[in-house]
N, C-alpha and C positions, 0 to 999 in steps of 0.2 A: 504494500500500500504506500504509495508517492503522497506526502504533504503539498496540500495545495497553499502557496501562498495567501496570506489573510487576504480577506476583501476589506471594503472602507469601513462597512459597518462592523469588522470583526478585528479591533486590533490587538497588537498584544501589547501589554506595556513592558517596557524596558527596565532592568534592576540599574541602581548606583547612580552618578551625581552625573549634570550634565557640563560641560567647560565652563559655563557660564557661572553657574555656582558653584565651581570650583573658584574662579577667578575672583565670586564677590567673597569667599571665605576667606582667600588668601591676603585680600585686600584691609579687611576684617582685622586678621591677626597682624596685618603690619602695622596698621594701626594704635592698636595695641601695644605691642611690641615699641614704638615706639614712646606711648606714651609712657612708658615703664619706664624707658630709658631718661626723658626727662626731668620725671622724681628723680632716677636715680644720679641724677648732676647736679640739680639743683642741693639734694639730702649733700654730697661729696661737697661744695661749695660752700654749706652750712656748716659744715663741720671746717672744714678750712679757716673758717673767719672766725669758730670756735675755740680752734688752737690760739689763733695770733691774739684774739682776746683775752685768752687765758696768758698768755706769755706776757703780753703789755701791763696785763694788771698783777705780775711777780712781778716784773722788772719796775714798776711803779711803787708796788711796797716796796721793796728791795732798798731799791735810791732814798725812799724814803726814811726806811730804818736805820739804812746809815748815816744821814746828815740829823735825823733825831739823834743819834747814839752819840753827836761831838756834843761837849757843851754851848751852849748860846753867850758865855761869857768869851768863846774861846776866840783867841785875834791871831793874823799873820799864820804861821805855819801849823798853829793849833787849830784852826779852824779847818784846816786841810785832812782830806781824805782820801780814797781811790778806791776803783772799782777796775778788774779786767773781766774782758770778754771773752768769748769761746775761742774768737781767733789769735788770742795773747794780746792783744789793746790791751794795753792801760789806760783809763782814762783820771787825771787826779779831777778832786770835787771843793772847789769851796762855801764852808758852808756859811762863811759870812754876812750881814747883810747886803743886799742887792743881789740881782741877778738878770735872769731872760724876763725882757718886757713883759707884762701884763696888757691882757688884751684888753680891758676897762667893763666887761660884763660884771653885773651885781655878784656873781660868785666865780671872780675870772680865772679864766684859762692863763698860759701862756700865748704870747702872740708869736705865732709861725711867717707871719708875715716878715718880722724882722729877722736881721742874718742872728745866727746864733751868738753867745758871747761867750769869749777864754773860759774855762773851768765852771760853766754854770750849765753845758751842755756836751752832748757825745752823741755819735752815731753806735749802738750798743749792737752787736752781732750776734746773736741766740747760738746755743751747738744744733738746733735744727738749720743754723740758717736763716731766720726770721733777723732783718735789720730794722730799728728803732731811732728815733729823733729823740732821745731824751735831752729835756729841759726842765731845770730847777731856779727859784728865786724865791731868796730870803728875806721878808720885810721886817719894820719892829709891828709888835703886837697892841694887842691892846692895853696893856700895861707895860714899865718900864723895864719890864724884867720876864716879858715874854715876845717869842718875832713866829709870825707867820708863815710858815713853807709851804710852798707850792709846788709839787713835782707832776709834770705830764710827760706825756707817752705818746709820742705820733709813730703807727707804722708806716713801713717804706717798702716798696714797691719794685721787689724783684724777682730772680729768675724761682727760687724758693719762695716768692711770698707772694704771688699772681693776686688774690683776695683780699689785699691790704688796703686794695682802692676802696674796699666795702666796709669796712672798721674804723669806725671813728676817735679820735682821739680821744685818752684817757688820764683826767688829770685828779689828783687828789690834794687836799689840805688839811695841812695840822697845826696846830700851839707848839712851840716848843718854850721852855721855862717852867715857872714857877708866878704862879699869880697872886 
């Protein structure tokens, strides 16, 4: 017995997908696929500017605790301190009064605008690799026998630190003295 081809009214249906929704699946998953990939640069990115944040803000206590650590009575070479970096800088620190401009906001910053000044500022080098603009200045206080310090933190923007443009500068204030 020979199979007669189907007629119009007798068709058979076909098993499995046809090109075309092959093609909208595939479409589909790259989509997908892709947007996976976006979280996952963006999350990489977040974290990126997580480290440098983290490191700015030691490297900001840090500077800090040592020009807390001299005394505020202390003049000329007492006043004097140093810090080196991962790549052996030395940097020495004075922590006398004056220093890096104040930018004049009600709870100021340093001002980056102006060039840096001798011993009040360093380019700080991380052992990751992360480079810094630290800047410090020392004012008198509110009484005669305490002074104001100011220490911030700008990162810098290299081959290790792509995400610095995204981290904003970080500055801190303290009393030093006796009131």
């Amino acid at each position: 017995m020979q199979k007669q081809p189907p007629s119009r009214g007798n068709t058979i249906r076909q098993q499995g997908f046809s090109l075309l929704e092959l093609m909208i699946a595939v479409c589909v998953l790259a989509i997908g696929i892709l947007g996976g990939m976006g979280v996952i640069c963006a999350a990489t990115a977040s974290n990126g500017s997580s480290k440098i944040n983290t490191a700015a803000a030691t490297l900001a206590e840090s500077t800090m605790e040592r020009i807390m650590a001299v005394p505020p009575t202390a003049t000329g070479g007492a006043a004097m301190t140093s810090v080196t970096d991962c790549n052996g800088n030395a940097f020495p620190m004075n922590t006398a009064v004056v220093g890096s401009l104040l930018n004049g906001e009600p709870f100021p910053g340093i001002d980056y605008t102006q060039a840096p000044i001798a011993n009040y500022s360093m380019t700080y080098v991380t052992c990751s690799g992360f480079s810094f603009d630290v800047r410090w200045r020392v004012d008198s206080g509110p009484s005669q026998s305490t002074q104001l310090v100011t220490v911030s933190v700008k990162s810098l923007r290299n081959a290790a630190n792509p995400a610095a443009a995204f981290v904003r500068k970080l500055t801190l204030h303290s009393v030093r003295g006796v009131n």
